[in-house]
N, C-alpha and C positions, 0 to 999 in steps of 0.2 A: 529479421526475416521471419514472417508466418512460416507455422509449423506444415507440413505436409499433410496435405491431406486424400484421402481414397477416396475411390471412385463411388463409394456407397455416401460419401460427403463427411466423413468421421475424421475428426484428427487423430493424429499420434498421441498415443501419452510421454507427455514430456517427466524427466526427471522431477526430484523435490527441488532440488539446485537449480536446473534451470528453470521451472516455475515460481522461485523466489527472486532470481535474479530479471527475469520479464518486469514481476511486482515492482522489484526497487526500479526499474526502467520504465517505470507509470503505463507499461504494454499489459494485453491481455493475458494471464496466466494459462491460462491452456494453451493457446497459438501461435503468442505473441507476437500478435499485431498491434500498432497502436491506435490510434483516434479511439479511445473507450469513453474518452471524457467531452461533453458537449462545454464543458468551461471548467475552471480551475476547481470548482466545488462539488459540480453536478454531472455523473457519471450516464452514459448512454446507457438506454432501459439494455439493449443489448449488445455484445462486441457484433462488427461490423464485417469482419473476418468468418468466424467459427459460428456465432450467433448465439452463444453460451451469455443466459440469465446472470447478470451483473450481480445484481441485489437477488440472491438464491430463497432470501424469504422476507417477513417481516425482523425489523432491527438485527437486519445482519450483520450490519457493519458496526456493532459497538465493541468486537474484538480488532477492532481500524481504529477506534479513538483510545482504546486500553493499549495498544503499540504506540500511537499518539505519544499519549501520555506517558509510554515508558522510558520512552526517546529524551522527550522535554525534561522530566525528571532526573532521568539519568546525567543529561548535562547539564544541570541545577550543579546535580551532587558531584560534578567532577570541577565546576567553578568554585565550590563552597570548599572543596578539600585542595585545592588550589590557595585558596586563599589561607585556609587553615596552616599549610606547609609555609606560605609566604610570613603570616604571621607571629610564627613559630622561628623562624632567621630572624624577622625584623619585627620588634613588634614595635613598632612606630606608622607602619604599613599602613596605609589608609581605608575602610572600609569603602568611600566611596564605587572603587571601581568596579569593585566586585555586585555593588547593589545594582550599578546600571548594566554589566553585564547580563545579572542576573533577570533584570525586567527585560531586557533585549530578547534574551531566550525564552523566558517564559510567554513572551507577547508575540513576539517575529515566530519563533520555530513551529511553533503547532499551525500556524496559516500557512506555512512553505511546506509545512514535512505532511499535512493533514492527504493530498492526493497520493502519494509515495504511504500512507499507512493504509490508506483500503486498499491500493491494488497491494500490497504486502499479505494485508490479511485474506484477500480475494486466494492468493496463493499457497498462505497455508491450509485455511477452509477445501481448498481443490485436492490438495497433497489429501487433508484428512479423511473430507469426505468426495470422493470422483463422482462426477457427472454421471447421472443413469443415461444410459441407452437414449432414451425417448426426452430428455432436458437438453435445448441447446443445439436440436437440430432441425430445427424449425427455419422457414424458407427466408428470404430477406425481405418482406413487408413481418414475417414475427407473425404468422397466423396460421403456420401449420402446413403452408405449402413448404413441399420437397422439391 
């Protein structure tokens, strides 16, 4: 459910918590509305709700592929110390499973989890730094009409 908004056209500030949990929800961090994305890859210039700039500057979103990539990582290193404990009981244990695991994740997860890491980092960029006044509330053609 979008966030409320006043008669001046402004939304509420949403918590850190709920503006993270919007992100994991692929919703807009300020409002949380959804439809932000025109396809799985490609994010709408603005949400559709509140009207808050998506992309806040040039390569904003490479703190989205540095989550990305923390994620994927991270569940590398929980396969790899999986296998490590497994071959450590048995060491007869096969490596194969763990290699094809492993390319699963590293190939699949970052194209599934890659929308879920910009609207994540969309929301902690908003937590860090908040919308000014005059960004984001611009009319529904996005040209300055109120």
């Amino acid at each position: 459910m979008p966030a409320p908004v006043s008669r001046r056209g402004t939304v509420a500030k949403a918590s850190v918590t709920r503006m993270l949990l919007r992100g994991m929800a692929r919703h807009c961090p300020r409002c949380g509305s959804g439809g932000i994305f025109a396809s799985w890859f490609r994010l709408q210039e603005r949400c559709p709700s509140c009207r808050l700039r998506l992309e806040r500057e040039n390569d904003f979103f490479l703190g989205g592929y540095v989550i990305n990539l923390a994620v994927t990582e991270g569940l590398l290193a929980l396969a790899l110390m999986i296998y490590v404990l497994r071959i450590t009981a048995d060491p007869g244990t096969s490596l194969v499973p763990v290699l094809v695991v492993g390319g699963i994740i590293s190939l699949v997860l970052p194209v599934l989890f890659f929308p879920f890491s910009r609207t994540i980092w969309m929301a902690i960029d908003l937590a860090m730094r908040p919308v000014p006044r005059d960004e984001g509330e611009e009319g529904p053609a996005g040209r300055g009409q109120a």
